[in-house]
DSSP file (Angstrom, degrees, kcal/mol; ACC not computed):
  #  RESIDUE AA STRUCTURE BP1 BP2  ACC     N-H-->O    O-->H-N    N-H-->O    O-->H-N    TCO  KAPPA ALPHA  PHI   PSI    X-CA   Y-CA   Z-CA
    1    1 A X     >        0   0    0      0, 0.0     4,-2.4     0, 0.0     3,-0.4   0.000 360.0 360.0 360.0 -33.6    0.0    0.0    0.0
    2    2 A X  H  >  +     0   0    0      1,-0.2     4,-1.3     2,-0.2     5,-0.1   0.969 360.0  53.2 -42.1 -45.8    3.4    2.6    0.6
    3    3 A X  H  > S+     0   0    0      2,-0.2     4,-1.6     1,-0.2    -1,-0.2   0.799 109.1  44.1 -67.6 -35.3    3.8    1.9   -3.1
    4    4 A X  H  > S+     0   0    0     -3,-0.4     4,-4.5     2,-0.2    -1,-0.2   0.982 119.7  40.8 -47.3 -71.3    0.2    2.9   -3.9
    5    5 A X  H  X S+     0   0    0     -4,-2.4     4,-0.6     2,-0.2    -2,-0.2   0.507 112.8  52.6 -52.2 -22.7    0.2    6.1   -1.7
    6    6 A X  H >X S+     0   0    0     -4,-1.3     3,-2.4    -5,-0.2     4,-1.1   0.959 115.0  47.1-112.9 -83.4    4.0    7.1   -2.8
    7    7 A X  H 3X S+     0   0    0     -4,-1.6     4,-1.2     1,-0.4    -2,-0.2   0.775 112.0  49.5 -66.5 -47.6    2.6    6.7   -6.8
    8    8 A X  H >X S+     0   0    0     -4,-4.5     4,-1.4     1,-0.2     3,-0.5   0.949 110.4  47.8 -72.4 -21.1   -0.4    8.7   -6.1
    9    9 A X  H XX S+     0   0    0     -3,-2.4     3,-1.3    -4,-0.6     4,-1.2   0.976 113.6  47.9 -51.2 -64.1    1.6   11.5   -4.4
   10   10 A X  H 3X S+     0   0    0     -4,-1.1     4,-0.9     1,-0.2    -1,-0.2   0.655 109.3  55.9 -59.4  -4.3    4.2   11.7   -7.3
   11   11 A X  H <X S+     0   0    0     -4,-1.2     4,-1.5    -3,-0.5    35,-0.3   0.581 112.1  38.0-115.1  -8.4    1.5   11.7   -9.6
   12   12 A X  H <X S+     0   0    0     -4,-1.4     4,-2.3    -3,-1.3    -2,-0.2   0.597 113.5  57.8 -86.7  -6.2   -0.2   14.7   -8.1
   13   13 A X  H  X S+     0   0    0     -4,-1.2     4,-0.5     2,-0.2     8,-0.4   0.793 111.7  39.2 -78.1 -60.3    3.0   16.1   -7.5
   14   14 A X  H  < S+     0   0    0     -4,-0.9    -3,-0.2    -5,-0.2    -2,-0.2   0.973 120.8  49.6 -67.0 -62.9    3.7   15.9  -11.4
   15   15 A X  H >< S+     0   0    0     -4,-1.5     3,-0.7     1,-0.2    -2,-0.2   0.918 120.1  27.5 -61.0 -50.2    0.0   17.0  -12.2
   16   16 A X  H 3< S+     0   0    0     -4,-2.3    -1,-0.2     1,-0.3    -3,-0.2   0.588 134.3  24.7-114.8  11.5   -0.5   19.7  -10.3
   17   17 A X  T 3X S+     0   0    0     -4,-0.5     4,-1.6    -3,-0.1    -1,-0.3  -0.327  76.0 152.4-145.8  64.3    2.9   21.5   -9.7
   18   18 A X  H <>  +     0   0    0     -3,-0.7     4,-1.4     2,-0.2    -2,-0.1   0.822  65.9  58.0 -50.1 -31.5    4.7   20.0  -13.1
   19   19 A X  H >> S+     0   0    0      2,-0.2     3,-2.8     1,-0.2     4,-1.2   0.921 113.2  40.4 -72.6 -71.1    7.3   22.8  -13.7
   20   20 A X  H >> S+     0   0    0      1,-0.3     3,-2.7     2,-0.2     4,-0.8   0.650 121.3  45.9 -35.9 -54.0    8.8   22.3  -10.0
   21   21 A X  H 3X S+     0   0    0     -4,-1.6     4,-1.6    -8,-0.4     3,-0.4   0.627 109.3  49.8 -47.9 -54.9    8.5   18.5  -10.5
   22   22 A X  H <<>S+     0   0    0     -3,-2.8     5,-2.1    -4,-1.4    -1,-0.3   0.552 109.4  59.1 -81.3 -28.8   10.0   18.4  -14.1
   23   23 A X  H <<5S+     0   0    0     -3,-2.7    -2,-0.3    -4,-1.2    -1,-0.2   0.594 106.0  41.5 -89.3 -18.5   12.5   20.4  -12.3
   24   24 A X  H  <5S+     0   0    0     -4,-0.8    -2,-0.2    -3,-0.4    -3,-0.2   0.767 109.7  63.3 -76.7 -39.1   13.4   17.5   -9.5
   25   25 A X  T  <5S-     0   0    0     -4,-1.6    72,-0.2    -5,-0.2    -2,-0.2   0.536 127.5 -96.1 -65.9 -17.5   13.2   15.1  -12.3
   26   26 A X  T   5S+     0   0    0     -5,-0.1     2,-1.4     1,-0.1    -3,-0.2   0.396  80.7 131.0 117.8 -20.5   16.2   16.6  -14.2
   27   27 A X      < +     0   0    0     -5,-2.1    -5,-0.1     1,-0.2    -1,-0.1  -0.454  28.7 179.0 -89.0  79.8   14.4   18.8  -16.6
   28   28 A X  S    S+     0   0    0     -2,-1.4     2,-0.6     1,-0.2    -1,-0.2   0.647  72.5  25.4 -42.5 -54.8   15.9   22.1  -16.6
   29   29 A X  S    S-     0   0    0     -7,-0.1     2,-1.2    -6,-0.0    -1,-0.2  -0.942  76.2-168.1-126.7  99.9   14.0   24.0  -19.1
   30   30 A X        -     0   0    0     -2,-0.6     4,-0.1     4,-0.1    -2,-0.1  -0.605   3.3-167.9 -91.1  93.1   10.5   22.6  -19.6
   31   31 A X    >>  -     0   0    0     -2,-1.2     3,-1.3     2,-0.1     4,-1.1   0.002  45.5 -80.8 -82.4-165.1    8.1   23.6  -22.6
   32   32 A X  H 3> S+     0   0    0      1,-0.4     4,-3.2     2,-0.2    -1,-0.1   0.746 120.5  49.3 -87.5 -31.0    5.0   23.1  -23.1
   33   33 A X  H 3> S+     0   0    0      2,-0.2     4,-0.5     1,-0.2    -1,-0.4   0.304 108.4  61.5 -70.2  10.2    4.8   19.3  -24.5
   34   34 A X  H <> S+     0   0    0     -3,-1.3     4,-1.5     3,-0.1    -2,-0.2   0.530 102.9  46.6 -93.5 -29.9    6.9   18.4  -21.8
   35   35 A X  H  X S+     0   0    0     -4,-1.1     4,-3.3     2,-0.1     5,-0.3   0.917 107.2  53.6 -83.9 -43.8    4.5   19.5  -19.4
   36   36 A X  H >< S+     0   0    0     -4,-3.2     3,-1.0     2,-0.2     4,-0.4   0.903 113.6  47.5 -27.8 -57.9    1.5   17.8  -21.1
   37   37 A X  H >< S+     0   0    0     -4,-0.5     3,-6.1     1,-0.3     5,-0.2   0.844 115.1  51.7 -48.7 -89.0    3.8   14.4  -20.9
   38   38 A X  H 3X S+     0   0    0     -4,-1.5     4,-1.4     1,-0.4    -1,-0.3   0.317 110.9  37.6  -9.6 -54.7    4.3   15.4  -17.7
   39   39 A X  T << S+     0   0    0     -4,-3.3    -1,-0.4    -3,-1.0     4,-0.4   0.391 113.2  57.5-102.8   5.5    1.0   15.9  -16.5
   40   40 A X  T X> S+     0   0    0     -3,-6.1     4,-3.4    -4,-0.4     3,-1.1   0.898 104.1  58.3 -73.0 -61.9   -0.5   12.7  -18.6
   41   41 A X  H 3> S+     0   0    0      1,-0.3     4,-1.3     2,-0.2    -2,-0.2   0.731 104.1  48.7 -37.0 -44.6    2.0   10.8  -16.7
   42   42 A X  H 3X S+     0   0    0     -4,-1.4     4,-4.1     2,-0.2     5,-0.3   0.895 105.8  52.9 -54.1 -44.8    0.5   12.0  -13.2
   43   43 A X  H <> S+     0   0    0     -3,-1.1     4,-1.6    -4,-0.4     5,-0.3   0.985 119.7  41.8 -65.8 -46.0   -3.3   11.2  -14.0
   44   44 A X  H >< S+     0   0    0     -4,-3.4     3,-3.0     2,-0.2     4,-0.3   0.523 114.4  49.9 -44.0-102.1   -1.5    7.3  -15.0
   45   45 A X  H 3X S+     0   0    0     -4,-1.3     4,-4.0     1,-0.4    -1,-0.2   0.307 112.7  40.9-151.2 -65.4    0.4    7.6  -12.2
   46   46 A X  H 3X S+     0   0    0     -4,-4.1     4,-0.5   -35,-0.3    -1,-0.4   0.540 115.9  56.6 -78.0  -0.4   -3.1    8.7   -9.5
   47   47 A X  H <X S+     0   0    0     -3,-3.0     4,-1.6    -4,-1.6    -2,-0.2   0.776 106.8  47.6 -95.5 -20.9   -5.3    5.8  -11.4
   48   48 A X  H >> S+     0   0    0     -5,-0.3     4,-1.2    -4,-0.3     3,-0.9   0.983 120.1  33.6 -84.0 -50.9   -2.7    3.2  -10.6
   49   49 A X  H 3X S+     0   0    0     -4,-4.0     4,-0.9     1,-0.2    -1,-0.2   0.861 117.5  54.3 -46.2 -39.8   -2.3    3.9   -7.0
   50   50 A X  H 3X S+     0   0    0     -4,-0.5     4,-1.6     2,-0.2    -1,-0.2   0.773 106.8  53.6 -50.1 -52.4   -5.8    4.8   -7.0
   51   51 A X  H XX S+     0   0    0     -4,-1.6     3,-2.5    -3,-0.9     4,-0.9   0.978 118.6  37.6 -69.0 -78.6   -6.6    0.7   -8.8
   52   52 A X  H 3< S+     0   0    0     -4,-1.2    -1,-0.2     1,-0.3    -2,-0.2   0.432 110.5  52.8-107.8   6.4   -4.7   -0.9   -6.0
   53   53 A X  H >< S+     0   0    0     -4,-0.9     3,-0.8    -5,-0.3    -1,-0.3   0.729 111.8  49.8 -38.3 -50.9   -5.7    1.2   -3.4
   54   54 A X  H << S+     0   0    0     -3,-2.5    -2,-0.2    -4,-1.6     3,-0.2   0.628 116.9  42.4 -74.0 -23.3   -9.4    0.3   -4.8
   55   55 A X  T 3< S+     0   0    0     -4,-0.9    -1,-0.3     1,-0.2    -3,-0.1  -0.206  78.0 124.2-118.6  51.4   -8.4   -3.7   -4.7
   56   56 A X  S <  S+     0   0    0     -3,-0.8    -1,-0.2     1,-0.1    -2,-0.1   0.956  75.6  41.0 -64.6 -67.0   -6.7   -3.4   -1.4
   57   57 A X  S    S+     0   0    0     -4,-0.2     2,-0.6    -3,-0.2    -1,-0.1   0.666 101.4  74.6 -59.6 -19.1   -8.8   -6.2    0.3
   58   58 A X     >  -     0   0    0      1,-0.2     4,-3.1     2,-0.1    -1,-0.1  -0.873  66.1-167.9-100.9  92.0   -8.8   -8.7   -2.9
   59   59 A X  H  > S+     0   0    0     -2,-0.6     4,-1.5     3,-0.2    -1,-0.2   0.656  81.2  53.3 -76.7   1.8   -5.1   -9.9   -2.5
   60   60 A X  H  > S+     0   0    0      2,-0.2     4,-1.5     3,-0.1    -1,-0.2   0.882 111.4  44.8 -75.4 -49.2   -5.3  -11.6   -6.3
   61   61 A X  H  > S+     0   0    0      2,-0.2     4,-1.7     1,-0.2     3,-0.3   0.966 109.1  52.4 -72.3 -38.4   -6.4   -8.6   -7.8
   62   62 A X  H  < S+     0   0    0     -4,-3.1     4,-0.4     1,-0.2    -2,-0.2   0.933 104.6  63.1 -37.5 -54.6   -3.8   -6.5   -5.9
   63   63 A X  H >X S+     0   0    0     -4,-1.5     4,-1.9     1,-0.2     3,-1.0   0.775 108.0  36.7  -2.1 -76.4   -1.8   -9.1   -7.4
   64   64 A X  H >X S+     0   0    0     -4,-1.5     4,-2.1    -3,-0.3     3,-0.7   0.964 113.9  52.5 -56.1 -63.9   -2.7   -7.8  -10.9
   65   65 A X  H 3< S+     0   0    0     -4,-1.7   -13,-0.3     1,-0.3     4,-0.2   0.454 112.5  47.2 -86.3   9.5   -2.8   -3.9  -10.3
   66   66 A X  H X>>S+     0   0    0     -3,-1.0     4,-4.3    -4,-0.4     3,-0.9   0.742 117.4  49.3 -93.0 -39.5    1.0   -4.1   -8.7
   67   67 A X  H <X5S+     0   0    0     -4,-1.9     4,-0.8    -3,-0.7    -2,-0.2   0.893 111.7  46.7 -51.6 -48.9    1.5   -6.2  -11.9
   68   68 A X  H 3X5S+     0   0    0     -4,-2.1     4,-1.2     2,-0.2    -1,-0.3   0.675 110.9  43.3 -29.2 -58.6    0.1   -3.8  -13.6
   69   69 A X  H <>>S+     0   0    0     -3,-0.9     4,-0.7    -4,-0.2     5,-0.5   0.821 112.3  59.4 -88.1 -41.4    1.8   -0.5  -12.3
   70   70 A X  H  X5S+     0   0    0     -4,-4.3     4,-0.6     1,-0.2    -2,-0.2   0.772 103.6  53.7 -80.3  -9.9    5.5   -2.7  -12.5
   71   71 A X  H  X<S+     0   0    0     -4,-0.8     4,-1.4    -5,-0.6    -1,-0.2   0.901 113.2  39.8 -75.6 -42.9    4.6   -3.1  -16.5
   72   72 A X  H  X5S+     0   0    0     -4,-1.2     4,-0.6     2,-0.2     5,-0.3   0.464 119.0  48.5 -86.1  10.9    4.3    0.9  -16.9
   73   73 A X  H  X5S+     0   0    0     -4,-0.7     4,-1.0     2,-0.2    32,-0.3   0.691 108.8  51.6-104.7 -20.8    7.4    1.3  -14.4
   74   74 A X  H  X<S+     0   0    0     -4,-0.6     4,-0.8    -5,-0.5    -2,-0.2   0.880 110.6  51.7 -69.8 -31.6    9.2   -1.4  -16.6
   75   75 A X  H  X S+     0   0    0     -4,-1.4     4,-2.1     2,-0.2    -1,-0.2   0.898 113.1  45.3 -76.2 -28.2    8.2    1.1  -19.8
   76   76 A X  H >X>S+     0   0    0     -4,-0.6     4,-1.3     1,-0.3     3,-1.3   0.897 106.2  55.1 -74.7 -66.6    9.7    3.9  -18.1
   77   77 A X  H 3X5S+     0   0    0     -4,-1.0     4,-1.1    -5,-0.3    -1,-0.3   0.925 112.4  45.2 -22.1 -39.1   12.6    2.3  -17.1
   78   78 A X  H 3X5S+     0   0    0     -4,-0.8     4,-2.7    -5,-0.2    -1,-0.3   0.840 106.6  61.6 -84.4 -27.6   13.1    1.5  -20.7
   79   79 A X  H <<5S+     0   0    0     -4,-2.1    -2,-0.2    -3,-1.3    -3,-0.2   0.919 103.6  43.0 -46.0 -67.5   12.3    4.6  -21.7
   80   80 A X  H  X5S+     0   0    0     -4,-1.3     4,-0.9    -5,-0.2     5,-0.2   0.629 114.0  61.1 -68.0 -28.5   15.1    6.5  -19.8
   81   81 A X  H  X<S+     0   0    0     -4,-1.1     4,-2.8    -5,-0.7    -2,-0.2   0.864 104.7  43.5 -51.9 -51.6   17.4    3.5  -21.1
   82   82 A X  H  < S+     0   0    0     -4,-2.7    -1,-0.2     1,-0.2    -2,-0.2   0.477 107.1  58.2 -97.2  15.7   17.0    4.0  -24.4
   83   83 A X  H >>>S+     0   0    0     -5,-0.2     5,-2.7     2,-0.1     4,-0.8   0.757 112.1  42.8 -93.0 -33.9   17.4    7.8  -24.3
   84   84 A X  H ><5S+     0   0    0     -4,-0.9     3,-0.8     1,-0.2    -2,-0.2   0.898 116.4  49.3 -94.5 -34.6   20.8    7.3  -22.7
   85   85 A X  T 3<5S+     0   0    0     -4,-2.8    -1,-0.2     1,-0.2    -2,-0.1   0.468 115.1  47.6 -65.6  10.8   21.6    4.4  -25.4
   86   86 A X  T <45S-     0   0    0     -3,-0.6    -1,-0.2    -5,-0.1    -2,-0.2   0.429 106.2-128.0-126.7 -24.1   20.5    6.6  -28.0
   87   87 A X  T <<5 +     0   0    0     -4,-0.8    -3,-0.2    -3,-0.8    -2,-0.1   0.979  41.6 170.3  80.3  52.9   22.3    9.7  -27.0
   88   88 A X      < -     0   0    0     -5,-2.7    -1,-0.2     2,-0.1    -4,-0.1   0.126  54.3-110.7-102.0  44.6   19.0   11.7  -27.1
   89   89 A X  S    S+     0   0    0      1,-0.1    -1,-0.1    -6,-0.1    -5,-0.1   0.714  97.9  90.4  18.6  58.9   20.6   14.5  -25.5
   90   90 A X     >  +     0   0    0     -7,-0.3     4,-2.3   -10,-0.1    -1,-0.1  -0.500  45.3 141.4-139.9  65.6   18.7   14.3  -21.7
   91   91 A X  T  4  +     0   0    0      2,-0.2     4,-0.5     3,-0.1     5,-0.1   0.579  55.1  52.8 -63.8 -13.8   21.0   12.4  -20.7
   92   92 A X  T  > S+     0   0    0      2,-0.2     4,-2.4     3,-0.2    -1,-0.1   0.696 114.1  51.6 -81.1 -34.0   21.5   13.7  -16.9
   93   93 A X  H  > S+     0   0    0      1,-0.2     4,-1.5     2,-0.2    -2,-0.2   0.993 111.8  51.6 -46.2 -66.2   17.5   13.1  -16.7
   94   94 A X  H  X S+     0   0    0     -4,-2.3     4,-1.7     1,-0.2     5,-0.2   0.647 112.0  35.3 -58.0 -20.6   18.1   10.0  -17.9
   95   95 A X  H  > S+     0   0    0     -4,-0.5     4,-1.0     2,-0.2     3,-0.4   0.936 118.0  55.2 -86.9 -52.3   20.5    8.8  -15.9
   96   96 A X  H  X S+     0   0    0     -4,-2.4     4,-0.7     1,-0.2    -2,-0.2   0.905 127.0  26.4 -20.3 -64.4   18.7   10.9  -12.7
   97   97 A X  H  X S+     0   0    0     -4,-1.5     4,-0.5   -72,-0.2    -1,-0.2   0.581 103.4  74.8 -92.6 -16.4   15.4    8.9  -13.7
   98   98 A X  H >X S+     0   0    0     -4,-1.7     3,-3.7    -3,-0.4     4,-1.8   0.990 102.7  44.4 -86.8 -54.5   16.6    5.6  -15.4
   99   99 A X  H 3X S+     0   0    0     -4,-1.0     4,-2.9     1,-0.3     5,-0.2   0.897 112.9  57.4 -74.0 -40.8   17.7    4.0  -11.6
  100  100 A X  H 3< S+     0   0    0     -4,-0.7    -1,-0.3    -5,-0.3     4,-0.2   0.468 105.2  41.6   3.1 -44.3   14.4    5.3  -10.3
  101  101 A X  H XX S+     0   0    0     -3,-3.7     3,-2.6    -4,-0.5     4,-1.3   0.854 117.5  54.8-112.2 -64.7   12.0    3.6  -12.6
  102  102 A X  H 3X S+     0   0    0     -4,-1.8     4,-1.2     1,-0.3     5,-0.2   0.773 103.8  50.9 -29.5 -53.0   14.4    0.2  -12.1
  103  103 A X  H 3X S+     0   0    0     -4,-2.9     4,-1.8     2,-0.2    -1,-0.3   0.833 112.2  52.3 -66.6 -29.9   14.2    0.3   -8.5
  104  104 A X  H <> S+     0   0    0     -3,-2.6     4,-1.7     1,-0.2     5,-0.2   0.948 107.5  55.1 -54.4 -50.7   10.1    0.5   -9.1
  105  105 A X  H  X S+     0   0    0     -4,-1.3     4,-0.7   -32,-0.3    -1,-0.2   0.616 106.8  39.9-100.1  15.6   10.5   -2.0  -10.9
  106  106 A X  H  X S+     0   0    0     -4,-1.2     4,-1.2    -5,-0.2    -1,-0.2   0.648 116.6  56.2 -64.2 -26.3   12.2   -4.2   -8.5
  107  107 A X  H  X S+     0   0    0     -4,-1.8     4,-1.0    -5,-0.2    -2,-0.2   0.860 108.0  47.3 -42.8 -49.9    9.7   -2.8   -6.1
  108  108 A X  H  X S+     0   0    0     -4,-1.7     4,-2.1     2,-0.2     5,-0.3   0.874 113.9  46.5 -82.8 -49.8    6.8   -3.9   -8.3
  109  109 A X  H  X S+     0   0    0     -4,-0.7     4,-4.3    -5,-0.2     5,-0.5   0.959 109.0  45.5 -69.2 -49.5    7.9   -7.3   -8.8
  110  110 A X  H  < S+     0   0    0     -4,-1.2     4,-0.4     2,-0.3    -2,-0.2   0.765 118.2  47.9 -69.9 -35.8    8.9   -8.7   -5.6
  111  111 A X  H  X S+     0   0    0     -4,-1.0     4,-1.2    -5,-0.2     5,-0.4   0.944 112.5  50.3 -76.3 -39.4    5.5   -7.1   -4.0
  112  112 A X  H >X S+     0   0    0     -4,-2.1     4,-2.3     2,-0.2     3,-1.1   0.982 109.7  48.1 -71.5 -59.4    3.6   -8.6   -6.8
  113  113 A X  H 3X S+     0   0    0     -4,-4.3     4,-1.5    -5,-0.3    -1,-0.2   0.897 110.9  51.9 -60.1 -18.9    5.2  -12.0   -6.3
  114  114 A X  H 34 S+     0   0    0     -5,-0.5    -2,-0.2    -4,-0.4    -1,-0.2   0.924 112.4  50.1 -74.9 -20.2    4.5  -11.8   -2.3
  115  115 A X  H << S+     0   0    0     -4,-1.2    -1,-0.2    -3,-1.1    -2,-0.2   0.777 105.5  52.3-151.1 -67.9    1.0  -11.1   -3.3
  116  116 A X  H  <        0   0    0     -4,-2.3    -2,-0.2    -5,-0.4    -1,-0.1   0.813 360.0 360.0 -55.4 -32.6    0.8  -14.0   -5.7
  117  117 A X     <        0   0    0     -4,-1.5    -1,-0.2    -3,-0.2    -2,-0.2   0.743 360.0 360.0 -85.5 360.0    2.0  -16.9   -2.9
């Protein structure tokens, strides 16, 4: 449930004060499609916590909506990977964000298998 509460926090965090946010995250100078991302990512961000918040009592569906959350922290994670294997010049983000989204998804997995036995 930390993991829930922590996601929906970052994800109002991101939605509703994005520049500062964008500006912990590594992103010096943010325009304005960076804040969209930004602030799409938050709404994901408060429905997933939100989903296993919502299945709190059903540990098999908790099961699913940590599974769930550790599939979009496994795309970010990849995300921020191939930006630094790509040279896509944010490379301090990426490296700022890449070990971040990794650690989620060690997070994600290991709660999702405790969940599962």
């Amino acid at each position: 449930m930390a993991i829930a509460v922590a996601r929906i926090g970052i994800g109002v965090a991101a939605f509703a004060l994005t520049r500062p946010a964008l500006r912990l995250a590594g992103f010096s100078r943010p325009d304005g499609s960076t804040v969209a991302l930004a602030r799409l990512a938050g709404a994901r961000d408060i429905a997933l916590g939100a989903h296993a918040l919502a299945n709190r009592d059903d540990r098999r569906r908790l099961s699913g909506a940590t599974a769930l959350a550790t599939a979009v922290d496994l795309g970010d994670a990849i995300a921020f990977g191939s930006a630094l294997v790509g040279r896509d010049g944010i490379d301090r983000t990426a490296l700022m964000n890449f070990p971040v989204a990794a650690a989620a998804v060690v997070a994600g997995s290991w709660s999702a298998a405790r969940l599962r036995r």
